[in-house]
Structure formats: C-alpha cells, structure tokens
N, C-alpha and C positions, 0 to 999 in steps of 0.2 A: 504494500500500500504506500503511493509516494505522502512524504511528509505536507502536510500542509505548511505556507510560510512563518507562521509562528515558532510552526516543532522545527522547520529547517533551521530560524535562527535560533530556538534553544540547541541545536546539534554542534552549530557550528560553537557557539558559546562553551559549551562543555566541552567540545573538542579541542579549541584554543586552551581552555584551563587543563587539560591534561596532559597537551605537548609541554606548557612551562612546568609541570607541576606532579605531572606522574611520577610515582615513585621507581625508580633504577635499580635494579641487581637485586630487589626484595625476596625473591626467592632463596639465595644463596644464603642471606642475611639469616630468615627464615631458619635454618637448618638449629639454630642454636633458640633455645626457649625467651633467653632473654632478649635477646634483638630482636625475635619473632614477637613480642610485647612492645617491646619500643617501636615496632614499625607499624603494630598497630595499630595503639595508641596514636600515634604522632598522623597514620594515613587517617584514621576518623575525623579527628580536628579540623586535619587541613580540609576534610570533604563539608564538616557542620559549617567552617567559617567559609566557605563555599557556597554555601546551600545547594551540596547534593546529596550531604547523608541520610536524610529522613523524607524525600518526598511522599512518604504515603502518612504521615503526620497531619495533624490542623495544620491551617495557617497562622496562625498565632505564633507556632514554631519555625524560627530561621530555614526555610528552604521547603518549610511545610506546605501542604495546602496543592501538589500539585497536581494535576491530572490522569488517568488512567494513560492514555498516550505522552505525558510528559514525564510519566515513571518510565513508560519505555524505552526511550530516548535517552534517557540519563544511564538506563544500567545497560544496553545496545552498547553505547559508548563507553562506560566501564570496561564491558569485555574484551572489547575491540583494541581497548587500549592496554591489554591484558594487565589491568590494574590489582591488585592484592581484594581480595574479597574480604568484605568487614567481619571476618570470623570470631573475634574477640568481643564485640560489641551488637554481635547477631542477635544474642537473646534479647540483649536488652534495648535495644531499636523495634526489634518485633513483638516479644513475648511479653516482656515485661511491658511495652507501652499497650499491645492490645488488651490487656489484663487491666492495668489502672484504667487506661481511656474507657473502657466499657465498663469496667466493672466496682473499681477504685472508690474511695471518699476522694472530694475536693481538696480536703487536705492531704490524703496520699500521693494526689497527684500533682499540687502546688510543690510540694516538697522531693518527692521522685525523678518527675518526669525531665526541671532541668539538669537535675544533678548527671544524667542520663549521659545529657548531652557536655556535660561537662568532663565525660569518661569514666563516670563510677558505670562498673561491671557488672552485669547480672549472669546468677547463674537457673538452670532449672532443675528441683528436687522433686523430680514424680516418680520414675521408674526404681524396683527396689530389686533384690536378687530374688523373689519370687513373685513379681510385679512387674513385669516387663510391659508386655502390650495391654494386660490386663489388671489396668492400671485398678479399676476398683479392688485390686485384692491384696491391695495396701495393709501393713502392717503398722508402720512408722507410728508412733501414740505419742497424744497430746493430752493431760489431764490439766484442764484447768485450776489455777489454783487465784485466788483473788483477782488482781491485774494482768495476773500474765498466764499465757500455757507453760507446760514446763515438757519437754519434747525429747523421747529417744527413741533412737532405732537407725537403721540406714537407709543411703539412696545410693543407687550405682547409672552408669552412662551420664554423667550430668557434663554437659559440654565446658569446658575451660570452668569447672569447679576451682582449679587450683587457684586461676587468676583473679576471681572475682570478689567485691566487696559483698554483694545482696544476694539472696536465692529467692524464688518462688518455689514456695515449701506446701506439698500435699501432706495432709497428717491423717490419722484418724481418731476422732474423739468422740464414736458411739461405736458399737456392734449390735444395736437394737436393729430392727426392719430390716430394709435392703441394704446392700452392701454399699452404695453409692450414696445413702442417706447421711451414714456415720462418718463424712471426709469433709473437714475443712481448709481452706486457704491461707496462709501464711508468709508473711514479709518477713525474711529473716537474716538478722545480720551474718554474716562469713566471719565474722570475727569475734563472736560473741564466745563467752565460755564453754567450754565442752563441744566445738564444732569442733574435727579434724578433717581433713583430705588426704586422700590419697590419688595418685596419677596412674593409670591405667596403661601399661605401655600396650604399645599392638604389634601385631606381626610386624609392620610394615615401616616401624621404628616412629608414628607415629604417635602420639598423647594426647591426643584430641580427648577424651573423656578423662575423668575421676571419678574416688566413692567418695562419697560424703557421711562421716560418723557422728551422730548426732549420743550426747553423753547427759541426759536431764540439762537442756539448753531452755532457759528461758526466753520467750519471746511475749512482748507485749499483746495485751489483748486488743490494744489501739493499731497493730499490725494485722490484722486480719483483714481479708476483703472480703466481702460478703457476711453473710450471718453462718454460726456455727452450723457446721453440718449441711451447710449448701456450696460446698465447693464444688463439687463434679460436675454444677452448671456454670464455674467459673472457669474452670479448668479447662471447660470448651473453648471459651475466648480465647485463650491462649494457645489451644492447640490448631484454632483456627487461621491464625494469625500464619502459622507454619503452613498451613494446607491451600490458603492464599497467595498474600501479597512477596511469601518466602518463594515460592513456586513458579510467580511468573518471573521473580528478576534469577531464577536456579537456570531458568528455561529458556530465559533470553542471554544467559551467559554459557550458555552449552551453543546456543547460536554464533554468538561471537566467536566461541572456540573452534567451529569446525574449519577455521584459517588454517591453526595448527593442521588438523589432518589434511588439509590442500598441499601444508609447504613440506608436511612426509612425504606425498606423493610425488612432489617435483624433485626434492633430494635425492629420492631413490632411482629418477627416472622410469616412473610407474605411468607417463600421464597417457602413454598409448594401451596402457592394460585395462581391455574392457571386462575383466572380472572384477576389479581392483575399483576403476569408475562405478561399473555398473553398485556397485557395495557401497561408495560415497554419495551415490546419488541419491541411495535407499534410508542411507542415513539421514540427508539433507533435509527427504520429505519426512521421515523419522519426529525428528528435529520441529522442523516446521507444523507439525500435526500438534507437537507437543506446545509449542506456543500458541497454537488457535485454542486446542482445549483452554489452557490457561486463562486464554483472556476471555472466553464464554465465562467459564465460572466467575469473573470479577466482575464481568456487564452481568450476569447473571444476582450476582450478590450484592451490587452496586443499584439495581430496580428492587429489589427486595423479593425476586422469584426463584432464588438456592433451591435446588431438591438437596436432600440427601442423599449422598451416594456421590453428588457432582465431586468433591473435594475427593475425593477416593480414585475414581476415573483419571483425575489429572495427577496425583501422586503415582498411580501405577505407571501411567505412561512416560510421563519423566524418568521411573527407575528403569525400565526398560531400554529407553533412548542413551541413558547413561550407558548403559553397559556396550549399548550397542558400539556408541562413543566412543568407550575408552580399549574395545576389545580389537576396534578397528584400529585405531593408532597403534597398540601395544603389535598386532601382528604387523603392519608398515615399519616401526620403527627395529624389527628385525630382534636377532641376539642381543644387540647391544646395552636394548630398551628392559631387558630380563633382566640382566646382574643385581640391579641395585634397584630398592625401591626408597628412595630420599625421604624426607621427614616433609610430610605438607601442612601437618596441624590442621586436617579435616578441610582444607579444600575440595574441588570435585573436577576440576576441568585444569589443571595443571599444563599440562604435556609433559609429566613426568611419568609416562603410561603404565611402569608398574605400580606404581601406588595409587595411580585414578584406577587402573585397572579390579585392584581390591575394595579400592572404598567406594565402587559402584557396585558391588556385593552387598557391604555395609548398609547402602540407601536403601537397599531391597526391606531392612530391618527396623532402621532409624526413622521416628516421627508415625510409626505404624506399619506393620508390615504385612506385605502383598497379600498373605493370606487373612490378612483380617481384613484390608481394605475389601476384597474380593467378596467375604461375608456381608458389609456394609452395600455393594452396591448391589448382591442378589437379594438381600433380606430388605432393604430400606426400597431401595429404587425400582427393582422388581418384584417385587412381592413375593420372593420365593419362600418354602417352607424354611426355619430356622434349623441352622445346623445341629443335630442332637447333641447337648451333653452329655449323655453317654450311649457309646458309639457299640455298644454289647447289647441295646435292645433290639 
C-alpha cells in the first residue's frame, strides 16, 4: 500500500533520525550483559527523546498518540534500519502500560507510567514451574495481613527479571470457587526484602529469562490493581497487550529482516537457484500474510468487533513465519552459520541464524503456546466441543 504524504514525510523523518543516530556494532557490544544494558538503556532514551519509543501510548505521552499506520512506519523503519529491538524495556512499554492504562488507579499510573519512560524496568511474574500456560494453576500465596500482602512462593521465565526495578506479580489469595477467582494482581518492588533472582542460562548461551524467589515479601495493599481476587481479568490486559500491538511491530520487523535473507542469497550466489527463490518467495508471502492478519486484528480491536480466537490466529502465524525465517537463512548461511550460536538476549530476527534459529522454537512456547492457542480458536471461535480433561474416558 503506497504511503500516503503525511506517512511518507513521517518515513523520511525517522529515517533521517536513524542514519544520524542509529546505534553501530550493538550487537557485538551485546554479547557481554553489561553493555547489553547500557545499550539498552541509553537506545530507549534516545528513541522516548525522539518520540518513537511508545507510539501506541496516549498523547499526553512524548511520541504518544500515534496512529495504527504511523506505528507502522516507525517500526518498518526500525527494522530496516536493523536497529537493536527494545528488549529491556519491552515489558514495561507494553505490559506494564496496558495493565495500569486499563486497568490501574490514577494514582498508579501518575506515578508509574513516567517513571516508565524515565527507564525504570519492568518485569513479568505469572508463569510458575507448574504454571506454565496454565497460568490459573498458580500456586505463589499472598495472605493479607493489615496494609500489606505478605507473598511466597516462585515464578520462572520472567523476561530480564534480573535487570528490573518493578514486576507484575500474579498471586493467589483464595482456593475457594474456581481457580481463576482466588488470583490477585500485584505491583511489586524487585528490591524489596526476600525477593531473589536467579538467571536462566539457555542452550544457546542466551539469558533472556530468570526465576524469581519470592521469601514472605511484603507488598502494599495500595499496590494492587484491581480488587482482590479479580486479577485473571486483569491479567488479560496484559497478556493482550502481547497478542496485539507486540505482534504487529514482531511482524513488521520479520519484514524488515527478510533483506538479511536476500543478501545470503546474493553472497552465496544463489540468485539463479529456482528452489532457493522459489523458498524466499514462499516466505515473503509467508511474511506478508502475517502482517495483514496483524493488522485485521488491531482495525478489528481498534472498532471494538475482536472475536476471540482472532489474537491466537495471529500468534500462531507469526510463530510459524519465524521458523520458516530463521530455518531458511540458517540453511543459506551454510556450515558456517552452525558452529556458534552468539548470545542475543531474546531477540528474534538477528541474522545470527543459529540462535534465531532456536528461539523461533522458543516463540512456539513463549506468551502461549501453539497448542493452547489452537484450543482457543476451535473452542472460542469455532465452536468446537472442548478438549476433555481426561483423555481415559
């Protein structure tokens, strides 16, 4: 679709600010935890004093306010310019702001939301080691005691736990009724007593994740969003927040990437091999299909006519496209591209093909996986019978 004049001069505008301003050799940098923090740190700022860090924000927020085609535009351009992806500051841009913006006190999110943009970290505490996808089956307990919850137990996969000041903390503080009745919401400091961390290495050398050990951790009762015991309809906003506006700019930076796989093909002198094309061209539309779903579901969500199921369709399809991604470059990029798979700190579109190659396995997992979305779009969207719990009758 050509740009209308406006979006051509937002293109050209962001595209001037990223030749002075994009950051150089970040990857390499990358490899080492600490630098990989400082480059994030320091790539956010420069993007909020920009205004391009938060366009799916109000206006009220520096760069806020801007439109579903002028989101596009900005992260097209991101990728293009294969700029460092806001991995450090991803929760708390999306997660944590869909959470307060929707669901928050006023004074949660007077006090939160700039701190946000001022760099304070967020982490996410939903997933537990027997609460994975099924997150109602939370263990983690909060007994209130006057002012405050008093909180233990663990949470595991929590992305850049280690780096972060704040979590969004799932707990449970009933086992009466349904399982999803007894889970409340939690603002929780990272530094508060009796939290610890641990870092998660991965095959792939990898640390993208941490555990989070929670040791009777007080947290204010004035940190709570929502009313006790009604978090798993706050929890949605949040995991909404992922299944959207995270989705389309995953999708339009898998776009941007597939330059990468054009300049393997030229390196290798592939461009007369019609298996090799025929396979980039399948991705291309691959690719392509996956940004239209995306943007259905946000005009879809954007009128106020979401089915259920729609958020599920467009995760599946991206994890698919990934793999297809990164399985096609790893085979272009020959031997070489094997030996070594470098430290991404949970990027997805690198061109460092054995490590995208593995963590487009991972996405199969991360944020709900394939086979549960799958359940979600036969049972919601199609109305098909629900899967038995027990599969012996």
């Amino acid at each position: 679709m050509t740009d209308t004049p406006e979006l051509e001069a937002l293109r050209s505008e962001v595209r001037a600010f990223l030749a002075a301003h994009a950051p150089r050799n970040w990857r390499a940098a990358s490899r080492a935890q600490s630098d990989f923090v400082a480059t994030q740190r320091a790539w956010f700022a420069r993007l909020v004093e920009a205004g391009y860090a938060i366009p799916h924000w109000p206006a009220e927020y520096p760069g806020g306010g801007r439109s579903l085609a002028e989101q596009k535009v900005i992260y097209e351009e991101l990728a293009k310019a294969d700029c460092p992806r806001l991995l450090l500051s991803f929760v708390s841009t999306y997660h944590a702001f869909a959470t307060l913006h929707e669901c928050g006190s006023r004074e949660q999110q007077e006090r939160y939301l700039p701190r946000i943009l001022e760099g304070e970290t967020w982490c996410q505490g939903f997933s537990e080691p027997g609460a994975g996808s099924d997150l109602a089956a939370i263990k983690t307990r909060a007994e209130r005691k006057g002012n405050v919850y008093v909180v233990s137990g663990q949470k595991v996969w929590s992305t850049m736990a280690q780096f972060a000041d704040k979590c969004l903390l799932l707990v449970r503080t009933s086992s009466e009724g349904a399982k999803q009745a007894g889970i409340t919401y939690l603002l929780m400091d990272m530094k508060a007593p009796g939290v610890s961390v641990r870092a998660i290495h991965q095959i792939q050398g990898d640390e993208e994740f941490a555990e989070i050990f929670l040791d009777n951790v007080e947290i204010p009762v004035s940190e709570r969003v929502g009313e006790e015991g009604r978090g798993w309809a706050v929890a949605q906003a949040t995991l909404a927040s992922e299944r959207g506006l995270t989705l389309m700019e995953l999708s339009y930076r898998m776009r941007g990437a597939l330059g990468r796989v054009a300049r393997l093909i030229r390196q290798h002198g592939r461009e007369e091999d019609r298996g090799v094309l025929r396979d980039f061209g399948a991705l291309t539309m691959q690719v392509d299909a996956v940004c239209a779903l995306a943007d259905r579901f946000l005009d879809n969500r954007i009128r106020g006519i979401e089915r259920a199921g729609d958020a599920s369709i467009v995760k599946n399809s991206y994890s698919r496209a990934l793999r297809a991604y990164s399985k096609l470059g790893l085979r272009l990029g020959g031997m070489d591209e094997q030996y070594v798979a470098p430290i991404t700190f949970g990027d997805l579109n690198t061109g460092n093909w054995m490590a995208d190659f593995m963590n487009s396995y991972a996405w199969t997992i991360a944020g709900g996986s394939e086979e549960v979305q799958r359940n979600i779009i036969a049972e919601r969207m199609l109305d098909m019978p629900r899967e038995p719990k027990d599969w012996s009758l």
